[in-house]
GUNU-309933 format. One line per 8 residues: number of its first residue (from 1); their letters; for each residue x, y, z of C-alpha. Coordinates in steps of 0.1 Angstrom, whole numbers, m for minus. Each point is the difference from the previous one (the first is absolute). Example, Ala and Ser with C-alpha at 12.3 -4.5 7.8 and 13.67 -1.06 7.14 Angstrom:
// GUNU-309933
1> AS> 123/m45/78 ~ 14/34/m7
***
This chain:
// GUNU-309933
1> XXXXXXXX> m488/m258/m787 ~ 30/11/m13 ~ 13/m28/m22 ~ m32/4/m22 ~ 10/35/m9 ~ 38/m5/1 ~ 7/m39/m2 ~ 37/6/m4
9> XXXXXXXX> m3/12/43 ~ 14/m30/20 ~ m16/m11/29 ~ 28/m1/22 ~ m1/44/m12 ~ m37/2/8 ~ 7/m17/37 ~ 32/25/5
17> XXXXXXXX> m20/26/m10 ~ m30/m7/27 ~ 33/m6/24 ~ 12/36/m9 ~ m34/15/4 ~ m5/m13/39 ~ 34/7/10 ~ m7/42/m14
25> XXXXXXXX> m35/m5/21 ~ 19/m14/31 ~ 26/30/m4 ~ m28/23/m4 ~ m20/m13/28 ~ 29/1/22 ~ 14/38/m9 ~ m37/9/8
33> XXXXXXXX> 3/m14/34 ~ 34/13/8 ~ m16/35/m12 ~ m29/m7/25 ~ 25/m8/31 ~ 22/33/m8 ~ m39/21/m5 ~ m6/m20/34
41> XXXXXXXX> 32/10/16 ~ 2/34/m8 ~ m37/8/14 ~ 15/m17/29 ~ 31/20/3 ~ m22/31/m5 ~ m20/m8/32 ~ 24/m9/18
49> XXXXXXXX> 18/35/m6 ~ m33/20/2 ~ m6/m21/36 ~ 35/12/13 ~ m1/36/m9 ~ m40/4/11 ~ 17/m17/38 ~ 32/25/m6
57> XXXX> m26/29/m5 ~ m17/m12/35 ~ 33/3/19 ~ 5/32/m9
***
């Protein structure tokens, strides 16, 4: 599509440039993940403290 508008674009430029594009959507896929685990993890940790001060509470 692009060498009709700009013939002077190599091929070989056009298939680093789809290359580039993936790896940015596999980097942005995977920082969305890692955000998901920490979300994940955090609302874990957050239970996990609210559990032990709601059995500390009890013992008192």
């Amino acid at each position: 599509m692009l060498l009709a508008v700009n013939p002077e674009v190599e091929e070989d430029d056009l298939a680093t440039d789809i290359e580039l594009r993936k790896e940015v959507s596999k980097d942005s896929k995977a920082k969305q993940k890692y955000e998901a685990r920490r979300r994940i993890d955090d609302l874990l940790e957050q239970k996990r403290l609210r559990k032990l001060l709601d059995d500390w509470e009890l013992d008192d």
